[in-house]
N, C-alpha and C positions, 0 to 999 in steps of 0.2 A: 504494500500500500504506500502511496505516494507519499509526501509531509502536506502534501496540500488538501487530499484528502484525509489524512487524518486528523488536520486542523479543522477541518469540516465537520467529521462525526465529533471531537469533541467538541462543539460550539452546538451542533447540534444535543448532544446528551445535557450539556450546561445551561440550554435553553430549557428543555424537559424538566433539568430538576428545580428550576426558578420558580418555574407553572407550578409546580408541585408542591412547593416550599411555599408558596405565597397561598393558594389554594386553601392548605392547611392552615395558614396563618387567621384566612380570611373566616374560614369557618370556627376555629376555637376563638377568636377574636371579636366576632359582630356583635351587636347589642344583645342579651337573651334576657325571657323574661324570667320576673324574679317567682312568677305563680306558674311553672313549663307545667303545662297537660291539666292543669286546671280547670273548673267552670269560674268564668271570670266576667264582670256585667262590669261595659263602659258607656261612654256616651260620645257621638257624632254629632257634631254638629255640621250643617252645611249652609254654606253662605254663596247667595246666589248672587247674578251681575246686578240685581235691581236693590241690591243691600239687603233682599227679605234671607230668612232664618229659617231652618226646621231642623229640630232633633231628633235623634234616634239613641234608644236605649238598643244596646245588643247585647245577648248572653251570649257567651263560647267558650268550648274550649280551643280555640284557636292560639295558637302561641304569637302568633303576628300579624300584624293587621289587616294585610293582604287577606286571609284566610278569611275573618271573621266580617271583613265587607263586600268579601265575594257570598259569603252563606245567607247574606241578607237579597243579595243580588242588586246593591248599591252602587259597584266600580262596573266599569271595564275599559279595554284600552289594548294597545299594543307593546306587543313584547319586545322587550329590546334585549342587550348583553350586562345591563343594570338590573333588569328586573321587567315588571309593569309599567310601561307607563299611561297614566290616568286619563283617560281623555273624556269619560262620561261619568258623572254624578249623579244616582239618583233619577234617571233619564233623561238630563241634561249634559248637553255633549260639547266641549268648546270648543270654539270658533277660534279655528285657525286664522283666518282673514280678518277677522279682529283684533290678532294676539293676545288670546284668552290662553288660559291654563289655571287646571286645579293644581293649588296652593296647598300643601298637609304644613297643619301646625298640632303640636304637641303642646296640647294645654293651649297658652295663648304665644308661643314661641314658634318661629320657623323652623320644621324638621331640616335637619342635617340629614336623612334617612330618608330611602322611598318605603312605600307599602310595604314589598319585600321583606325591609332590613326592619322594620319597626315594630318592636315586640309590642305585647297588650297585657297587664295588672289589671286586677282588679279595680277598679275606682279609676282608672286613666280617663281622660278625655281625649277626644282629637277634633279638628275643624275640617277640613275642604270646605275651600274659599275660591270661588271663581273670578280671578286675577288678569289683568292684560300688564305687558309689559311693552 
């Protein structure tokens, strides 16, 4: 085997073990919740373009939020290599051509987290807020 091909496979196997290593990192690492596999009641709020409000109380055992506003059949949206992303609330859908997008806050704070990543406690709150930018 060449030098140049062997510079190859190992750039290739040091790629592999990056994926791997970060993978790992990513999963013992993300946010988890502190009630995992629990029945856990929160509340949703959702904030539409004309400022009006409606809540939703949800029980689940869903560990992350994703789950637990999919079983209400609240979200949907398209899949990315992030996760979810949100493009209908409640069966209101934003408007691209407007530069709408649903907003998650945690409590009254912007999620650093999408659906995906964003575990669910007991007692938590969240918003989706329909937002232009």
């Amino acid at each position: 085997m060449s030098k140049k091909n062997k510079k190859i496979l190992f750039g290739v196997l040091g790629l592999v073990v990056a994926v791997v290593v970060l993978a790992l990192l990513y999963i013992n690492l993300r946010p988890q919740p502190k009630d995992a596999g629990g029945k856990k009641t929160i509340t949703l709020t959702v904030v539409y373009a004309d400022a009006s409000t409606k809540d939703f109380k949800i029980t689940t055992n869903e560990d992350y939020l994703r789950g637990a506003l999919e079983q209400e059949n609240l979200i949907a949206g398209d899949e990315s290599e992030w996760g979810l992303y949100v493009k209908t609330v409640d069966g209101v859908t934003a408007d691209d051509a407007a530069h709408q997008y649903w907003a998650l806050y945690i409590g009254d704070d912007y999620a650093q987290t999408g659906v995906d990543s964003t575990p669910v406690n007991d007692g938590d709150s969240f918003k989706l807020a329909l937002e232009t930018y």
